[in-house]
N, C-alpha and C positions, 0 to 999 in steps of 0.2 A: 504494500500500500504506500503512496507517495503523501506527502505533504498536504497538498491539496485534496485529494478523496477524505484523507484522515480529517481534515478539520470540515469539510461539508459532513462528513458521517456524525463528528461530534457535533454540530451544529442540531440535527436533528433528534440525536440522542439527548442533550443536554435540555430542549428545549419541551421535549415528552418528559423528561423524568426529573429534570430542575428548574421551571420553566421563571423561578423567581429570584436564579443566583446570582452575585453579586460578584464582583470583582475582587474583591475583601475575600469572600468567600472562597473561590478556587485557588486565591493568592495563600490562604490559611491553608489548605488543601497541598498544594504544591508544595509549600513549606513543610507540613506533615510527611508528606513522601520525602525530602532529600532528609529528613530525620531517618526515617527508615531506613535509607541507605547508607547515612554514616553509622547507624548502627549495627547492619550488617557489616561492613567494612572494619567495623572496631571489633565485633566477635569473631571477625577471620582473622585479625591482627594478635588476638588475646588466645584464640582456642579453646575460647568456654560457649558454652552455650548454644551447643549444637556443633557438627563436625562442617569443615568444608563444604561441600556439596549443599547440604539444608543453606547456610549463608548467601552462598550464591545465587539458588534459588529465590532468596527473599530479594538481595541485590538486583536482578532480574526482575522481579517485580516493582519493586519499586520506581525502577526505570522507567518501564513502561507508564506505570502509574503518574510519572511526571510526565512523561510525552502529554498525556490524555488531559491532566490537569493545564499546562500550558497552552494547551491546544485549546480548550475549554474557554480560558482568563483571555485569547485572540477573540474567538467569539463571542466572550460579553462586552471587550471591547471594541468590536468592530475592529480587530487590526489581523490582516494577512502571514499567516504560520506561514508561510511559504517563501514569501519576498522576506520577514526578520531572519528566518535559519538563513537562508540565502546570502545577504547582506552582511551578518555576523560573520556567516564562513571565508568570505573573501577577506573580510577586512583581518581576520583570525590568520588566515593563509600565507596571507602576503607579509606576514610578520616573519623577522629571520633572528632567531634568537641568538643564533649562532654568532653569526656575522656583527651582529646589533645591539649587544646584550644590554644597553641601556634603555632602550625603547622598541625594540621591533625593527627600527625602519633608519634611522639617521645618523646615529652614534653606537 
């Protein structure tokens, strides 16, 4: 599924099953998942609390869980998942750390 399917699909989803959510609200949401995911990454880090594999799993879920909620916070704000990953990636890309290490791009 590309970009654009995903956030028409969630546009539809969102609007049948949350049809009064807020910006605040997916944004609380979002934030929710990248907890989940640092705290799967700290019991893969620590080795309690379930072995590998169950961590990753959660890892995994949570991921997706942010796609869906980000996707989500575009469609109550009216703004394009497609054209932000888009524009982030390049401007992410063309960074050279190597070369650059003070900024990306100049020095």
């Amino acid at each position: 599924m590309n970009f654009k399917d995903l956030q028409t699909k969630n546009k539809a989803w969102l609007q049948h099953n949350f049809p009064n959510n807020t910006p605040e609200q997916a944004a609380l949401g979002l934030a929710e998942e990248v907890g989940e995911l640092c705290h799967a990454i700290l019991k893969i880090s620590q080795g309690i609390r379930g072995d590998f594999d169950l961590h990753i799993s959660e890892a995994k879920d949570a991921i997706g869980d942010i796609t869906i909620f980000a996707t989500s916070l575009c469609n109550i704000m009216k703004l394009d998942y497609n054209e932000i990953v888009t524009e982030t990636a390049n401007q992410v890309f063309s960074r050279d750390w190597v070369k650059y290490p003070f900024d990306g791009k100049t020095r």
